[in-house]
N, C-alpha and C positions, 0 to 999 in steps of 0.2 A: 447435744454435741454437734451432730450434724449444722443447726443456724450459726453456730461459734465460727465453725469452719469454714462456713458460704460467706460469714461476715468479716473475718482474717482475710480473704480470698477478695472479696473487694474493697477494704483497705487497701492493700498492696497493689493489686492493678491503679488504682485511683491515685498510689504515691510516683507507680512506675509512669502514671502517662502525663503527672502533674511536671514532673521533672523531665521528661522526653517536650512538654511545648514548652521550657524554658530555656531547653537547650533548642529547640527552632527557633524559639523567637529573635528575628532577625533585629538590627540595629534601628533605633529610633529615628525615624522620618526626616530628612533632612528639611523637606517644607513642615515646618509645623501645623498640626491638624487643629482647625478650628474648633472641634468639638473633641470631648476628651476619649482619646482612641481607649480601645477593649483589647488593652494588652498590660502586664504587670510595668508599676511604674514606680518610681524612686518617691520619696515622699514631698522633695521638691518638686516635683510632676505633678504629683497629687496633690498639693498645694494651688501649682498655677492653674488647676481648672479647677478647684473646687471654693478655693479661697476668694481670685478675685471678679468682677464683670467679664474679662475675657483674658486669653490666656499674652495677651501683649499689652503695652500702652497705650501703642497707638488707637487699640480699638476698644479701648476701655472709659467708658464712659465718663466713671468718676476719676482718673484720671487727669492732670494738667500741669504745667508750670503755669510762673504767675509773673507778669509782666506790671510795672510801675511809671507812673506818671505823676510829675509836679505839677499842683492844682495851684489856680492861678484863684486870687482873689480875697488872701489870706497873708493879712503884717501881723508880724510877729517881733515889732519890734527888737528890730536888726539880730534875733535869737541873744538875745541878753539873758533871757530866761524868766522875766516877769510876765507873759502870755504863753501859753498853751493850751493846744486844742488837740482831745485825744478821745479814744473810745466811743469812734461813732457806732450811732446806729444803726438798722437797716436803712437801705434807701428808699422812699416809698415815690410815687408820680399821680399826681394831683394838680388841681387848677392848673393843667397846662405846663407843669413844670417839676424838677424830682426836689423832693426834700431831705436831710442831714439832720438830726440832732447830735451834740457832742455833747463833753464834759469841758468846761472854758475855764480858765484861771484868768486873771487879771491881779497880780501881786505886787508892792512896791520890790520885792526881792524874789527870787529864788527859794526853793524849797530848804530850807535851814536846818530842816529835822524836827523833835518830838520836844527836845530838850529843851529847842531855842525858838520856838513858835510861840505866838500869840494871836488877836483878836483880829492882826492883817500880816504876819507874817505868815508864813504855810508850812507844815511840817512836812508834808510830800508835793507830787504835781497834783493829786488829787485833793488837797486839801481846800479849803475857802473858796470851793467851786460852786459856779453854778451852772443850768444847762441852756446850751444856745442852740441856734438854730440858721444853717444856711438854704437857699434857694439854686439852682441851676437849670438851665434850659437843655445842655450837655453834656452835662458829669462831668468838666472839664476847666470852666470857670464858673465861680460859685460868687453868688453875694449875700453877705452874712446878713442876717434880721434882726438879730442879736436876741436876749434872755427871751427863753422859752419858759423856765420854770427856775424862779430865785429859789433862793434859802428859804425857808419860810420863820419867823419867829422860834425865837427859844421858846418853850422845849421842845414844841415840834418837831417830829422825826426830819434830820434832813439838816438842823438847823447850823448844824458847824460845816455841812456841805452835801453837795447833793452831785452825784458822779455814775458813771458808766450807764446812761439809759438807753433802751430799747423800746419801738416805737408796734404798737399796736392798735389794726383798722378791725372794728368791733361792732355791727349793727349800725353805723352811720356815723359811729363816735369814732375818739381817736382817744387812744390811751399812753400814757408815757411812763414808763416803770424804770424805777433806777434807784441804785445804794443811798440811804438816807444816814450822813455820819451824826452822832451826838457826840463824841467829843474825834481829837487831833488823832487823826491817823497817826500810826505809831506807839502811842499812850500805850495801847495794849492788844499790836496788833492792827487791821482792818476790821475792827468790828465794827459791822454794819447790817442791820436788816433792811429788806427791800420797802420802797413808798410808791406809792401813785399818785399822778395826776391827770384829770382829763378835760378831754374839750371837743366843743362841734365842728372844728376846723383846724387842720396843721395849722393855722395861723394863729392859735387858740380862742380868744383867750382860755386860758388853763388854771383848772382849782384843785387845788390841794387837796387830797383824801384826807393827809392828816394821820394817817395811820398806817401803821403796820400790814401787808398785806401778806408777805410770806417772812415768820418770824425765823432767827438763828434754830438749828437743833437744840433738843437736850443736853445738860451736861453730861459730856463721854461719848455725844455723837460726833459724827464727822463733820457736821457744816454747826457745833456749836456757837462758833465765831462769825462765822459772817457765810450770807449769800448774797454775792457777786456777780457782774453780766446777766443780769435778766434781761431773758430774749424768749420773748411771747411768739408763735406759730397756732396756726386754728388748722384741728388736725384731728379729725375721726366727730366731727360736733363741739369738741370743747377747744379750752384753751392750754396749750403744754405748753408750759414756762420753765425752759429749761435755764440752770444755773449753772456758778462753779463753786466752792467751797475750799479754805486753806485745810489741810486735813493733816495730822501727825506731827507738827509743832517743829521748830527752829530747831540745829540746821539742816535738817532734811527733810523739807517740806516738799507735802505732798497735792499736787495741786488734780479736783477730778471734778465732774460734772453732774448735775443731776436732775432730778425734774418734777413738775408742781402741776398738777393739773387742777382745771376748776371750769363750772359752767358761766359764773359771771367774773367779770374782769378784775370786779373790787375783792373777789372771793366771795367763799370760801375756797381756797390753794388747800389740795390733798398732794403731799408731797407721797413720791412713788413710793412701796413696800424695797423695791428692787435695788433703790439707791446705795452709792452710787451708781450710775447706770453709765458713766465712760470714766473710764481709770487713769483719764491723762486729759492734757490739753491747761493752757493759760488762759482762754477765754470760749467763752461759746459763741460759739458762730455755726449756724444749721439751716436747714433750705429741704422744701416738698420735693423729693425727687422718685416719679413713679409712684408707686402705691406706698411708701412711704417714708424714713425722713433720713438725709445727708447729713452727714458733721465733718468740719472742719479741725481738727485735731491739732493743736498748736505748739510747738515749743516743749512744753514741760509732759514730762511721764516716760514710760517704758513705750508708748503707742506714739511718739511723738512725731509730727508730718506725713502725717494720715490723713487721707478721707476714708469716714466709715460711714457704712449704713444699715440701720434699723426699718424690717418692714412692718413693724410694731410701733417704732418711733420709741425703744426702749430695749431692743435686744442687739446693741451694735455689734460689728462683725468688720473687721479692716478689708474694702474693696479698693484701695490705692494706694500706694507710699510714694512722697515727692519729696520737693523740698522749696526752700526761700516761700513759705506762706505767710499770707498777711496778718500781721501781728491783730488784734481787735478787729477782725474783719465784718465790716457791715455792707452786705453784700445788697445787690438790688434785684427784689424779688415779686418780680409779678403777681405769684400767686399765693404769698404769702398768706394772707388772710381770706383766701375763695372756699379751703375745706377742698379740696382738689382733690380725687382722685387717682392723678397721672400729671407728677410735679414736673414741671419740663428744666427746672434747673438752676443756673448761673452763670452768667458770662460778665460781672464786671461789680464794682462797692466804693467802699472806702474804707480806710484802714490808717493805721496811723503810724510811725516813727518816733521810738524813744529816745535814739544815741543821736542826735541832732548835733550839739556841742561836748561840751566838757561836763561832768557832773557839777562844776559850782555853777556850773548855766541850766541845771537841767531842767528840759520844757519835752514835749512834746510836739510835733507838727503833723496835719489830716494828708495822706497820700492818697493817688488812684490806683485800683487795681484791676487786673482786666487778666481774665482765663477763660477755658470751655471747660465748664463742669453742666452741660447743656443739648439737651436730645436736639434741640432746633440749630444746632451749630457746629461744624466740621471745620475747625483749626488745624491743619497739619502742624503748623509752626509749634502750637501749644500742647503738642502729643509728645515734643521731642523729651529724649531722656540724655544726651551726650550734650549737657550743656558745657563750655567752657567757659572760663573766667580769666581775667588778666591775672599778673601773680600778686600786685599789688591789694588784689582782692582777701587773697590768700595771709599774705601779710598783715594782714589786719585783725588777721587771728592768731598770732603770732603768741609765743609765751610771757607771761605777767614776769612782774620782779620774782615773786617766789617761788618758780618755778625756775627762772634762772639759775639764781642762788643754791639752789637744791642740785644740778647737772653742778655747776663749780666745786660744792661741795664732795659731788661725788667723784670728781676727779683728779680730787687731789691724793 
């Protein structure tokens, strides 16, 4: 009876004095405190110290806007819509100079669709592609070198088109990993599993594996249709080839990321237990940062215009929200392939543009892009969050016809 009593007794001092320093506790810090103060906090509080690099923009690493420039070096004849170059890859610097791969189209028309395609018409921009390859001394004007890696014969994986690769430096070799189509995008979907090619020199020449390297999921998984953007990183001794997969079927697709490890390039790919491992994003785009790996969060999902980071390279965690990020961004990465302990970053890639013209032109065209996502660099400019836009900007997002029709409707 007596411990009930001494235990009742410090309860109640412990509620009286819990509520006496709530009632001190004075008004939040008008300078904000860099390190997270030891006083009760809102859970937006608790948030901006626990969630992201630091508790501002400015001083937050992953953190940026993203600034764009027209590359010079690249016809497109007059954007009619029978050339397009889109979904580069990283950018790598060799013999003196950076290198590009893309996805190329060269068509007598326009993408026509599934319905009205053939052996040289194209049913999307991805279709009847092959992969090319440009050179630069500046990131800034490029000279193209043309086919890195064709079609390769029917049935050959790859053989109706060969689209979105990613570029990987491997023990002296160079490896090129990208969507291998057997039949017209569309037909049913983007089904495509991944293919490789390799060679002793970005400048190839390049042979065909010929095979499959990381296949679709099972049926009733999430990547049974297709694995998308292969983007190879060397990261803990092996190789993490991270993807994206269409997942939950038409019209509310769900588009999320995942990842394929392996010690040799050709494989064997153990795709992760954890999968998917990012619940959002249109493409994959990632980078060594610190002790372990950055993602680029693009467009589509719940997470969408994020940088996140994993210090596993597989448990991501959102440490920045921005916006206008580079759609396919193939960023230029030092240390891409070193197995780095202490990633120092990104400051600048290539990326590409889909809304060029009209949809009966539609193509693609390669842009620059330039941010500090970068321990070696201190942009003020690129930390700003008060960006403004002219309104013509604005207007361009303006509402469709059905959405008009719909306010008319309602106000009659």
């Amino acid at each position: 009876m007596r411990n009930s009593i001494l235990l009742l007794f410090i309860l109640v001092v412990c509620c009286v004095f819990n509520q006496d320093v709530k009632a001190q506790q004075k008004g939040f810090p008008y300078k904000l405190p860099a390190e997270k103060p030891k006083r009760e906090l809102s859970a937006a509080m608790e948030r901006n110290y626990d969630a992201y690099f630091a508790p501002t923009p400015q001083e937050n690493e992953l953190y940026s806007q993203f600034k764009y420039t027209k590359l010079k070096g690249f016809d497109y004849n007059n954007d009619d819509g029978t050339i397009s170059r889109r979904d580069p890859s990283k950018v790598i610097f060799a013999n003196g100079k950076y290198y590009v791969w893309y996805t190329h189209r060269q068509t007598p028309t326009p993408p026509q669709g599934a319905s009205k395609c053939n052996d040289t018409i194209p049913s999307s921009d991805w279709d009847l592609c092959d992969i090319w390859y440009a050179t630069s001394t500046d990131g800034f004007t490029w000279e193209e070198q043309g086919v890195a890696v064709p079609r390769p014969p029917k049935p050959n994986v790859g053989w109706r088109s060969v689209a979105t690769t990613d570029i990987l430096e491997w023990k002296g070799k160079y490896y090129l990993y990208y969507q291998g189509f057997m039949e017209a995008s569309g037909k049913r979907g983007d089904d495509c599993p991944v293919a490789v090619s390799y060679a002793d020199s970005p400048d190839g020449p390049w042979t065909a594996y010929n095979k499959i390297v990381i296949p679709n999921g099972a049926e009733g998984e999430w990547d049974q249709y297709s694995i998308h953007d292969p983007y190879p990183l060397v990261y803990k001794g092996k190789i993490y080839l991270y993807y994206k997969s269409d997942a939950n079927g038409q019209p509310n697709l769900v588009r999320m990321q995942g990842l394929a490890v392996a010690d040799n390039p050709l494989g064997p790919f153990e795709k992760h237990p954890l999968n998917p491992i990012i619940n959002s994003g249109h493409e994959t785009t990632l980078f060594p940062f610190k002790g372990g790996i950055a993602a680029l969060v693009i467009r589509d999902g719940n997470e969408h215009f994020t940088v996140q980071y994993a210090e596993d390279g597989v448990n991501f965690e959102i440490a920045a929200i921005t916006s206008l990020m580079p759609s396919a961004g193939g960023p230029y990465i030092p240390d891409a392939f070193t197995d780095t302990k202490d990633g120092r970053g990104i400051t600048w890639g290539i990326s590409h543009f889909t809304t060029v013209t009209t949809w009966e032109t539609n193509h693609a065209i390669l842009t620059r892009f330039d941010c500090d996502l970068s321990q070696d660099l201190d942009d003020p400019d690129m930390k700003r969050t008060n960006t403004y836009y002219k309104p013509e900007f604005y207007y361009t997002h303006g509402l469709n016809g059905k959405q008009r029709k719909r306010i008319e409707e309602a106000q009659k």
